[in-house]
TORPADREN-929393 format. One record per residue (C-alpha): residue in one letter; x, z, y. Coordinates in steps of 0.2 Angstrom, whole numbers, plus 2048, in hexadecimal, padded with zeros to 3 digits. Example, Ala and Ser with C-alpha at 12.3 -4.5 7.8 and 13.67 -1.06 7.14 Angstrom:
BEGIN
A83E8277EA S8448247FB 
***
This chain:
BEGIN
X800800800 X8067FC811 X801805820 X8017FB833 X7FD807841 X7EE7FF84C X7F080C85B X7FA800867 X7EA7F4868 X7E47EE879 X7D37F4875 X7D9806875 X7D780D889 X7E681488B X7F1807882 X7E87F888B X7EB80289C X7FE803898 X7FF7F4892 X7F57EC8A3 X8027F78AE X8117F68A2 X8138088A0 X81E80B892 X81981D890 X80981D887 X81080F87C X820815877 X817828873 X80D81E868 X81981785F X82382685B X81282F856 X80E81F84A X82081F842 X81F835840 X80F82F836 X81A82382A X81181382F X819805828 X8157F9837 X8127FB848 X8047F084D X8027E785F X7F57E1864 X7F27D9874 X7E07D086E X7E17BD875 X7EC7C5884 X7EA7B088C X7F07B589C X7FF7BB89C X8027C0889 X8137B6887 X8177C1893 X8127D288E X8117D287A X8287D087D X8267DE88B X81A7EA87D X8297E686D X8377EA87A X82E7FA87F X82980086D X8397FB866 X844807872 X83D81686A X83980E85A X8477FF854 X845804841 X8307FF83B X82C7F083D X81F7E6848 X80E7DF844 X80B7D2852 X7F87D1854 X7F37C5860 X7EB7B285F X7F77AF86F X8047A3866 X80F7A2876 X80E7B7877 X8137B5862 X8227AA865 X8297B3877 X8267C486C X82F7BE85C X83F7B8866 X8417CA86B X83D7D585E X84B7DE855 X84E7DD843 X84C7EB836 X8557E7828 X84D7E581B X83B7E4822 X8367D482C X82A7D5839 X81A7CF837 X80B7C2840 X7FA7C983E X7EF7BC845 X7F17AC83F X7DF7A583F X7DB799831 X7D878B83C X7E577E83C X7E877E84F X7EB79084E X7F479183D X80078183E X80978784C X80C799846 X813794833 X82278B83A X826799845 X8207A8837 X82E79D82C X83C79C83C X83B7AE83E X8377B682E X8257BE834 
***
């Protein structure tokens, strides 16, 4: 059994605030909290985040991996740009590959994501 820790989801009222004003406090204390419980991947999810989501999902896997660099990341967003801008930055864990948790089984959506799933191991 694997366990992915949903807490950093943009739905979430103080997460989504952090995330809007980029306050690394809330978002990092979560993390921490999530790994103490012995998740086996912290979840991110920015929603469709089709603003500026290139932008921030890189800035959120930045922040969360300061405090935490050794669980790896469950990328949950339908924002292909915000996958790929988030993937160039993410540190490795050895032995554990990051994953991308919304790939939609639509060929627009998933032909994109495979080559770049394959290019970085998620």
């Amino acid at each position: 059994m694997l366990l992915i820790g949903e807490s950093l989801n943009v739905i979430s009222t103080k997460i989504g605030r952090a995330y809007k004003e980029r306050d690394p406090k809330p978002i990092q204390e979560e993390a921490l909290f999530q790994r103490e419980k012995g998740m086996d991947f912290i979840d991110i999810n920015l929603g469709p985040a089709k603003k500026d989501g290139h932008e921030l999902m890189p800035w959120v896997v930045q922040t969360v991996q300061e405090v935490v660099d050794d669980v790896p990341l469950a990328l949950d967003t339908s924002n292909i740009g915000a996958i790929e801008a988030a993937l160039k930055v993410c540190k490795e864990v050895p032995d554990k590959p990051h994953i991308i948790n919304s790939i939609m089984c639509r060929p627009e959506r998933y032909e994109p994501m495979v080559p770049l799933a394959a290019e970085y191991n998620a």
